[in-house]
C-alpha positions in Angstrom: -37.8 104.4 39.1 -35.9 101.5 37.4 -37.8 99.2 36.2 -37.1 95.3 38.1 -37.6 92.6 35.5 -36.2 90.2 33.3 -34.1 92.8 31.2 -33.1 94.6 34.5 -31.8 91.5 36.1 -29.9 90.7 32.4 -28.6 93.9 32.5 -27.4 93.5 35.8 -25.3 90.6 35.1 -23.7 92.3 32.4 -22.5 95.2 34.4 -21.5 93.0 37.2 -19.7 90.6 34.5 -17.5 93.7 33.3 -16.6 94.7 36.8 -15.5 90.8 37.7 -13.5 90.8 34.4 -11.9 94.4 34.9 -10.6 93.5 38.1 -9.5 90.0 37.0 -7.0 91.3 34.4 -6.7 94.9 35.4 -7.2 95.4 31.6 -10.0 98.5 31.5 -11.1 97.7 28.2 -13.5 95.1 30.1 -14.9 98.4 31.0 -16.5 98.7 27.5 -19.1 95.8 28.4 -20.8 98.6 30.7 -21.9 100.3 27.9 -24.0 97.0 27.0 -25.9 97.0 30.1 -26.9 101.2 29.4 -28.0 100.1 25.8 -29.6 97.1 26.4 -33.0 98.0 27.0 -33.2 101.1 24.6 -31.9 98.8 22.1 -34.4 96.2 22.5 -37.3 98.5 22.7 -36.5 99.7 19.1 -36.4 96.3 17.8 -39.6 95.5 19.5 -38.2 92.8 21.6 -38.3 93.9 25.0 -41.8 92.4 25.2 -40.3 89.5 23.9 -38.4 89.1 26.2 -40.2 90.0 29.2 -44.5 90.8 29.0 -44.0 93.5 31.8 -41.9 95.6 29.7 -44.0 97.9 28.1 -42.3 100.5 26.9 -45.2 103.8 26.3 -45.3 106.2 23.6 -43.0 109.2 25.9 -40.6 107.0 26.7 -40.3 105.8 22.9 -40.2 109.6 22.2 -37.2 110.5 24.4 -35.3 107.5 23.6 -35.6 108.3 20.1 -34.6 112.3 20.5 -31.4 111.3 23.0 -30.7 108.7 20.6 -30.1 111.2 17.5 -28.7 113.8 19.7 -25.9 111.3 21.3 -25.2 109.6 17.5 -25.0 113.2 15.9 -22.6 114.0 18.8 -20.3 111.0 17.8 -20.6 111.3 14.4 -19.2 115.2 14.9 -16.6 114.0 17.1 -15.4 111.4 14.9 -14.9 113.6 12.0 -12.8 116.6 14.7 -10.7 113.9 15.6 -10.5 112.7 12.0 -10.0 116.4 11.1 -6.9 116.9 14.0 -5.3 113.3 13.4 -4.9 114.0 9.7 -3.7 117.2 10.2 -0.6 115.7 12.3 0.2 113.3 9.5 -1.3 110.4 11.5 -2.9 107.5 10.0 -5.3 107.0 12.9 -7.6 109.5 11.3 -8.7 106.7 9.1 -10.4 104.6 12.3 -12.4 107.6 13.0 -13.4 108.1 9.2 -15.0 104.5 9.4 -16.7 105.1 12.2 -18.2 107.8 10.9 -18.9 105.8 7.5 -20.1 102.4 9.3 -22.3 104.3 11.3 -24.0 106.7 8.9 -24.0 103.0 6.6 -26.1 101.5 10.0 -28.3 104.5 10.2 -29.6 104.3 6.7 -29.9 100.5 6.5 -32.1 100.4 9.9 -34.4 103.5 8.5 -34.8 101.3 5.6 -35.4 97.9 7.2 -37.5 99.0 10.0 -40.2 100.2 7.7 -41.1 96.4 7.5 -41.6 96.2 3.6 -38.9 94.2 3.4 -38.8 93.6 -0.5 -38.6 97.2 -1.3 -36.7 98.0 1.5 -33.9 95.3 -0.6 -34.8 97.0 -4.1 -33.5 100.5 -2.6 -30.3 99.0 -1.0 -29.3 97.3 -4.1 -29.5 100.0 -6.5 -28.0 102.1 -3.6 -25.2 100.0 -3.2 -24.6 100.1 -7.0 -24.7 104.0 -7.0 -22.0 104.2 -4.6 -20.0 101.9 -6.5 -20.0 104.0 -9.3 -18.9 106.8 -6.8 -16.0 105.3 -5.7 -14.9 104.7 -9.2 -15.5 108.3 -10.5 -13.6 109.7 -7.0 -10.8 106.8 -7.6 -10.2 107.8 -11.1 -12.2 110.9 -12.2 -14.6 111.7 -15.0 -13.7 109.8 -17.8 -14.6 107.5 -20.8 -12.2 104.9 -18.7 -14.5 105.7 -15.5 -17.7 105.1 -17.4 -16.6 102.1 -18.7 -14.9 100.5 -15.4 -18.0 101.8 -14.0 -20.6 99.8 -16.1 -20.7 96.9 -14.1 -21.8 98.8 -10.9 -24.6 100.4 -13.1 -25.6 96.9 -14.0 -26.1 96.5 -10.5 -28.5 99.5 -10.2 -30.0 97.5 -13.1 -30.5 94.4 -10.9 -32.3 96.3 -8.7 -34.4 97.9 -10.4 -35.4 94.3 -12.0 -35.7 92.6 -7.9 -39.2 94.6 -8.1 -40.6 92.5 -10.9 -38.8 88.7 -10.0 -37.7 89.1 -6.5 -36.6 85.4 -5.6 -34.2 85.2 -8.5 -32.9 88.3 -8.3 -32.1 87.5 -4.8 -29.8 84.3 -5.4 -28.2 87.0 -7.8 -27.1 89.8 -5.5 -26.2 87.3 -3.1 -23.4 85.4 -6.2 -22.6 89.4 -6.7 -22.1 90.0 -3.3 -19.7 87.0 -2.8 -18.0 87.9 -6.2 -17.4 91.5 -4.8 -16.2 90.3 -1.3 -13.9 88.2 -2.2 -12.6 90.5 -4.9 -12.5 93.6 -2.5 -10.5 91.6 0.1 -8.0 90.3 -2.3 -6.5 93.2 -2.7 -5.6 93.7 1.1 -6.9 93.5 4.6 -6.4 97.5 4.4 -8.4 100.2 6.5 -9.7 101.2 2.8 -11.0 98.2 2.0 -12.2 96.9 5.0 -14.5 100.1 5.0 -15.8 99.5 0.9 -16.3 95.4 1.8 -18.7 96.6 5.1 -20.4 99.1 3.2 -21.0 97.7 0.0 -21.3 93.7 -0.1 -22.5 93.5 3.5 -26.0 95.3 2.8 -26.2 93.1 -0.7 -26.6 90.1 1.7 -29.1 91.7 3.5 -31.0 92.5 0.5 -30.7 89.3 -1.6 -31.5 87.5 2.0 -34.8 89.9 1.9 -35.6 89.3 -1.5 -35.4 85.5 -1.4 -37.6 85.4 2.3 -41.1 85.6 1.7 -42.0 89.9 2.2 -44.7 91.1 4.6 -47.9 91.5 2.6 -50.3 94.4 3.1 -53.6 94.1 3.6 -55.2 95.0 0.1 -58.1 97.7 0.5 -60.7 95.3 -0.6 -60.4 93.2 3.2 -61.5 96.1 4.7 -64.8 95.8 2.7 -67.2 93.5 4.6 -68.7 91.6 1.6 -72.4 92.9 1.1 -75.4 89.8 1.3 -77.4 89.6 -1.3 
C-alpha cells in the first residue's frame, strides 16, 4: 500500500508535471521526468533524508534491504547493457559507442565515490579519493603512451598527487586548499584541449572527485567517540 505523505504528494507533482509538459510540446523526452517520481523516495531513503523531509516516513530495515538488492540488480543490468550496446555500436564503425562507454564510466565513478562517502569518515574517505584519483592518472598516461622512461616521467606529477594524499592524513586543511588549486589547474587544462567525449569523461572522473575531497578535507570531519567516553569515570 503506497504510502500518502509529503514525499508521495511531491512525487505526485512530478509525474503529473511530466505528463502536462509531454503533452504541451508533444516532445516524449518530458517523459524522462517520470523516472524522478519512481526514484525519489528510494533515493532519499539512502541519503537519510526522507525523514527529513517528512517524520512519517520511516523507512524499516526490509524495505532498506530490498531497495538495496533491486538497486544493484537494476545498476548491474545497465551497466551490462551499456557496455552490449557499446560492444554492437563500435562494431558498426559508429561513434555513439562512446556515450555508452561513459555511462558505464560515470556510473561505476558514482558508485565508488558514494561507497566511499557514505561511510561518514569524511577525511579519510577524501585521503582514498585523492590518491585514487592520482592512480588513475598515472593509468591514463601508461595506456595513452605505454611503458616507458617518457611515461614515468610525464607520469610523475600524478604520483605527486598520490603523494598529496597520502600527506592530507597528517595536515588535512592545507592539503585541502591544495587539491582544490590542483583540481582547477587540471580542469582547466583537460578542457583546453577540447570539449571532446574523451575528455569530457577524464574532467568528470578525475577533477570532479578532487573537489569533493579538498571540500572534505578543509570541512571540519566527523569525530568518533574515543573508547575512553564510554568509561564512566570511577569516584574516588
Amino acid at each position: 500500500m503506497l504510502k500518502k505523505d509529503r514525499i508521495f504528494w511531491l512525487a505526485a507533482c512530478i509525474f503529473v508535471s511530466g505528463i502536462v509538459m509531454f503533452g504541451l510540446t508533444q516532445n516524449q523526452l518530458w517523459l524522462f521526468i517520470l523516472v524522478g517520481s519512481y526514484l525519489l523516495r528510494p533515493t532519499l531513503a539512502s541519503l537519510n533524508l526522507s525523514t527529513k523531509l517528512d517524520a512519517n516516513s520511516i523507512v524499516d530495515e526490509r524495505q532498506m534491504s530490498i531497495q538495496y538488492r533491486s538497486g544493484n540488480i537494476a545498476f548491474t543490468t545497465m551497466i551490462i547493457s551499456c557496455i552490449v550496446m557499446s560492444v554492437y555500436q563500435s562494431s558498426k564503425n559508429d561513434h555513439s559507442w562512446e556515450f555508452f562507454n561513459a555511462i558505464v564510466i560515470l556510473g561505476l565513478v558514482a558508485k565508488a565515490l558514494s561507497n566511499v562517502f557514505l561511510v561518514g569518515n569524511y577525511r579519510e574517505s577524501a585521503t582514498k579519493i585523492i590518491i585514487g584519483a592520482g592512480l588513475m592518472l598515472v593509468l591514463f598516461v601508461s595506456l595513452e603512451n605505454g611503458f616507458s622512461m617518457g611515461t614515468v616521467i610525464e607520469s610523475s606529477p600524478f604520483w605527486g598527487i598520490v603523494g598529496i594524499g597520502w600527506l592530507s592524513k597528517k595536515y588535512p586543511k592545507t592539503i585541502g586548499v591544495i587539491v582544490l588549486i590542483v583540481a582547477f589547474l587540471l580542469l582547466f587544462a583537460i578542457l583546453k584541449k577540447g570539449l571532446t567525449m574523451g575528455q569530457i569523461i577524464v574532467a568528470v572522473v578525475v577533477p570532479v572527485p578532487l573537489f569533493l575531497a579538498g571540500a572534505s578535507l578543509i570541512l571540519d570531519d566527523r569525530k568518533e567517540p574515543s573508547p575512553d567516553e564510554f568509561i564512566e569515570p570511577v569516584q574516588k
